[in-house]
MARRO-404702 format. One record per residue (C-alpha): x negated, y, z negated; residue in one letter. Coordinates in nm, 3 decimals, decimal comma. Each point is the difference from the previous one (the first is absolute). Layout:
! residues N
     east    north       up  aa
        X        Y        Z   A
...
This chain:
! residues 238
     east    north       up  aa
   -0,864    8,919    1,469   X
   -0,207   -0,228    0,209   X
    0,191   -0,235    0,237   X
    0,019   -0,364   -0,123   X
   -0,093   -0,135    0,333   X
   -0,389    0,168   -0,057   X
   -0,046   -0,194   -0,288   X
   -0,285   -0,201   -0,025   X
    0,118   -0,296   -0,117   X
    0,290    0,025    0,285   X
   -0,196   -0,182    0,258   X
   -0,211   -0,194   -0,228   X
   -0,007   -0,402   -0,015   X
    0,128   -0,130   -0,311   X
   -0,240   -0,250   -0,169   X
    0,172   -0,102   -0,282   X
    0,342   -0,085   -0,100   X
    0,252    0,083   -0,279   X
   -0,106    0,264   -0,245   X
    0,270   -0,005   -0,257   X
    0,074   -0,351   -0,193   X
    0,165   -0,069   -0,297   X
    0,091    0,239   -0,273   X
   -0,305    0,157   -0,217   X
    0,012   -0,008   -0,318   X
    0,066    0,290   -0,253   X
   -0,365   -0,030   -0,046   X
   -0,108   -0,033    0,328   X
    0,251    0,319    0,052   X
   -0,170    0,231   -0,279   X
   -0,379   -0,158    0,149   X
    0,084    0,124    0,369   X
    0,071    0,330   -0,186   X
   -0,328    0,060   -0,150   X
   -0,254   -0,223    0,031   X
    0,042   -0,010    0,409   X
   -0,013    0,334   -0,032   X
   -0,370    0,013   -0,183   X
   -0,120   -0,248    0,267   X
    0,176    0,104    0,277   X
   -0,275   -0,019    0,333   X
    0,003    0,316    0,157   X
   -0,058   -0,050    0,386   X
   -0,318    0,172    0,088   X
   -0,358    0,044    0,090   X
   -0,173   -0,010   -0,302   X
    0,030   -0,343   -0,167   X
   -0,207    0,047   -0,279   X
    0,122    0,309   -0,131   X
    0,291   -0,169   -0,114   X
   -0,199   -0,256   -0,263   X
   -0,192    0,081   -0,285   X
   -0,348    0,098    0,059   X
   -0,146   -0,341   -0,099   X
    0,137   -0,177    0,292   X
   -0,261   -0,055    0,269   X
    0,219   -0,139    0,276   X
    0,340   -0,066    0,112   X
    0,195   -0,315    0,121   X
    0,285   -0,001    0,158   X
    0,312   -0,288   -0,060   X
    0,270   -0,008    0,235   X
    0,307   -0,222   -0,077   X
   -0,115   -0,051   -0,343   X
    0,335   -0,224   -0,116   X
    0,023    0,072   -0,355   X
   -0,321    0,107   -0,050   X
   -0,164   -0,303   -0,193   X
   -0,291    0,044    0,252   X
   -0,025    0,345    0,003   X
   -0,033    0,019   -0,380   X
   -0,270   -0,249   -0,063   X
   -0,193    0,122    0,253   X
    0,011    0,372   -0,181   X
   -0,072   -0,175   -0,315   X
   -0,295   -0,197    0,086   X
   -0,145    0,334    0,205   X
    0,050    0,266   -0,214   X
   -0,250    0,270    0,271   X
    0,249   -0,096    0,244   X
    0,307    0,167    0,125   X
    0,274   -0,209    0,098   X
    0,300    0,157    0,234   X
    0,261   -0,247    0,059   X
    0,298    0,042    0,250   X
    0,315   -0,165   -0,009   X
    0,322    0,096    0,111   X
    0,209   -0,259   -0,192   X
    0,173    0,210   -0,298   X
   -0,019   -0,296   -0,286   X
   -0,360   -0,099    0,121   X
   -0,077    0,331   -0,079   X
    0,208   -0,003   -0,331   X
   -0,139   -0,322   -0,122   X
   -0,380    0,152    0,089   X
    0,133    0,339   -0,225   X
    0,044   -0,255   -0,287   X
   -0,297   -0,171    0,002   X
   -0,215    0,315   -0,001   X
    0,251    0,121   -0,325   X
   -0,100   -0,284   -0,172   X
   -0,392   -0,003    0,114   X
   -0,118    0,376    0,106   X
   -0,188    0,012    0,287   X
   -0,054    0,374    0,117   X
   -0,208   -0,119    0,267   X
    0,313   -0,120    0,221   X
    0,191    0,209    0,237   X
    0,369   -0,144    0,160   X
    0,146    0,113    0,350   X
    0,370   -0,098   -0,014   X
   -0,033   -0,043    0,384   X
   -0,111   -0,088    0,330   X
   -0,415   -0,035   -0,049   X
   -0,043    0,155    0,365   X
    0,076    0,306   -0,204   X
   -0,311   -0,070   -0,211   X
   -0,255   -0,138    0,266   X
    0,058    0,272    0,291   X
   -0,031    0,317   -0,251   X
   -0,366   -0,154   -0,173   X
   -0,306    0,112    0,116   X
   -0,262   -0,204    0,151   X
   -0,215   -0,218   -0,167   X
    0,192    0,038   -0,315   X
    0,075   -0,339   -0,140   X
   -0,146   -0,320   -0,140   X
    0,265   -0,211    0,080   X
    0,325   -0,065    0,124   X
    0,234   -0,364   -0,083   X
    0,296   -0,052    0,190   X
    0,062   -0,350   -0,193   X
    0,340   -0,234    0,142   X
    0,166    0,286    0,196   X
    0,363   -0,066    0,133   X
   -0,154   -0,189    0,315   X
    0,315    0,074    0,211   X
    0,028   -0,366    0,170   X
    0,178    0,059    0,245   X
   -0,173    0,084    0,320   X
    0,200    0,302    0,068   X
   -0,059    0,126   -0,325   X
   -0,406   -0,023    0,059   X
    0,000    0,338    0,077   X
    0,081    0,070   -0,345   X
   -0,254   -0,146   -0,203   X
   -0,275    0,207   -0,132   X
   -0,300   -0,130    0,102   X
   -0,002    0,195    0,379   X
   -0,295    0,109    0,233   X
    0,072    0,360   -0,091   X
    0,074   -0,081   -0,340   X
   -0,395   -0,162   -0,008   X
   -0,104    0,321    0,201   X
    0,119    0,214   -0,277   X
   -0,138   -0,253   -0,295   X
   -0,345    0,006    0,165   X
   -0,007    0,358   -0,029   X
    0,119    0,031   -0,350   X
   -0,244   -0,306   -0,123   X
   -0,349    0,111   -0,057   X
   -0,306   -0,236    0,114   X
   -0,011   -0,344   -0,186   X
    0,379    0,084   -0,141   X
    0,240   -0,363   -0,008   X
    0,298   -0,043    0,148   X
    0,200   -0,238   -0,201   X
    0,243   -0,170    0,157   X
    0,246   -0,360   -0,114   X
    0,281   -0,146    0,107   X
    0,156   -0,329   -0,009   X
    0,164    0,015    0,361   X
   -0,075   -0,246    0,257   X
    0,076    0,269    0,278   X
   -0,151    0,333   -0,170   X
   -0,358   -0,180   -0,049   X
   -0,055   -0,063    0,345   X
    0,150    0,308    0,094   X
   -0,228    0,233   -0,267   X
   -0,310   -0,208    0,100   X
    0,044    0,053    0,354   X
    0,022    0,403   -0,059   X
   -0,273    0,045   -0,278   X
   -0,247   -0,257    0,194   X
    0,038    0,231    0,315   X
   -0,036    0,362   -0,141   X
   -0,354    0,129    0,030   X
   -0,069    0,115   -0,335   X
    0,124   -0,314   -0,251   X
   -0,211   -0,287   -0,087   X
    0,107   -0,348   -0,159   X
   -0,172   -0,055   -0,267   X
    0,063   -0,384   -0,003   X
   -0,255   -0,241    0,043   X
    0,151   -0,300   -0,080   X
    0,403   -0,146   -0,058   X
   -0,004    0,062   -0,369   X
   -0,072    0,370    0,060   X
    0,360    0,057    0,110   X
    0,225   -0,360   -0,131   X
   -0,140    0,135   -0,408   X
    0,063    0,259   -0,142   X
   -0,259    0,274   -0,060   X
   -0,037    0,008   -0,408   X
    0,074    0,325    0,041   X
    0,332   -0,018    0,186   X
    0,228   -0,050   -0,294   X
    0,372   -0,237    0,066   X
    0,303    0,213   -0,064   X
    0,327   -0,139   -0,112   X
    0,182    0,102    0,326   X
   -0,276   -0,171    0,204   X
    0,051   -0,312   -0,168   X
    0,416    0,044    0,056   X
   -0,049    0,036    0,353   X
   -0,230   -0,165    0,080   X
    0,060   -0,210    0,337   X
   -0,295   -0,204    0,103   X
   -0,381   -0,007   -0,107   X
   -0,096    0,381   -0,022   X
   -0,332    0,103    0,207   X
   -0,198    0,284   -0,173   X
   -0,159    0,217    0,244   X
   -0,309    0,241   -0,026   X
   -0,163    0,199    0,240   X
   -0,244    0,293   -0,036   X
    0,002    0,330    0,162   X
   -0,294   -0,005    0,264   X
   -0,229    0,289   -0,036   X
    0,028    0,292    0,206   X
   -0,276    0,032    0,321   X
   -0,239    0,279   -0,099   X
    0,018    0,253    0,239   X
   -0,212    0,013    0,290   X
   -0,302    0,258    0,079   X
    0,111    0,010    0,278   X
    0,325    0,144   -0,059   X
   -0,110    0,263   -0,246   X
């Protein structure tokens, strides 16, 4: 039996907060029973093997709330394989009933901590990535907590091919500066804004969820940035 101490999640910052909430229904009971189990995302190297062979690439949502996002992105990109993460145990069950009631077997769920997802893909291997209104963790001594990291862009330009968006929104007056600062100083991102309305409107297609509009604290900033391209390597170094 391996020691509890060597797990990896043992020395691991925690992200996010509460996983369980209030009491599923007998639905949402029988759903986590089977239909998590169909779409289950099994952590691993080979992304695509897990869609049907008509997707052409894979995104990646982390946080995905109840999935209202999630969903109409897989329905308005049918080639496109959607993972979303989210350790919250009714997000997860409200997502299972939305894809009961509209089918999409081009969506994959990870009840848990995206890291899981993003450090075990190969590189170059997806299209996109959203992290959209993430628990911003206001407190200053809490910063250390929130998602968007140095390391945590090291790993996401690795994962992101060339060209590939990072999506990113949040309504926080602390976690905008804070994200800006971090994705404006990494090497390989690039802001695709070119003028105020680029990041005040919202992209048409960014759809509002129902928990975004609940929560909602301030006037939300919708952030874009592209993956740089990769130098070609040098003559010299061959």
């Amino acid at each position: 039996m391996s020691d509890p101490a060597d797990h990896p999640d043992r020395n691991r910052r925690k992200l996010y907060g509460r996983r369980k909430g209030p009491k599923l229904s007998p639905r949402q009971v029988s759903l986590r029973g089977t239909l998590l189990g169909e779409l289950a995302w099994q952590v691993g190297p080979a992304p695509k093997g897990q869609f049907p062979n008509t997707v052409q690439d894979v995104w990646l949502e982390v946080g995905f709330g109840a999935g209202e996002h999630l969903v109409w992105q897989a329905s308005h990109h049918p080639q496109v394989g959607m993972i979303g993460a989210e350790p919250y145990e009714m997000g997860v069950a409200k997502l299972l009933t939305k894809l009961e009631e509209t089918p999409l077997n081009t969506v994959r769920i990870h009840e848990g901590d995206g890291r899981d997802i993003i450090e075990a893909l190969p590189d170059s291997s997806l299209g996109r990535f959203f992290l959209l209104f993430p628990d911003p963790w206001p407190k200053t001594r809490h910063h250390k907590r929130r998602f968007l990291q140095m390391e945590m862009l090291d790993q996401l330009a690795r994962v992101l091919r060339d060209g590939a968006e990072l999506r990113f929104a949040t309504d926080d007056k602390s976690y905008l500066p804070y994200a800006l600062e971090r994705l404006m100083a990494h090497p390989a991102f690039e802001w695709l804004a070119r003028c105020p309305a680029d990041w005040k409107s919202r992209p048409a297609d960014w759809p509002p969820t129902r928990y975004e509009a609940k929560a909602i604290k301030g006037p939300p900033t919708f952030l874009r940035f592209a993956r740089r391209r990769r130098a070609e390597p040098s003559l010299l170094a061959l």
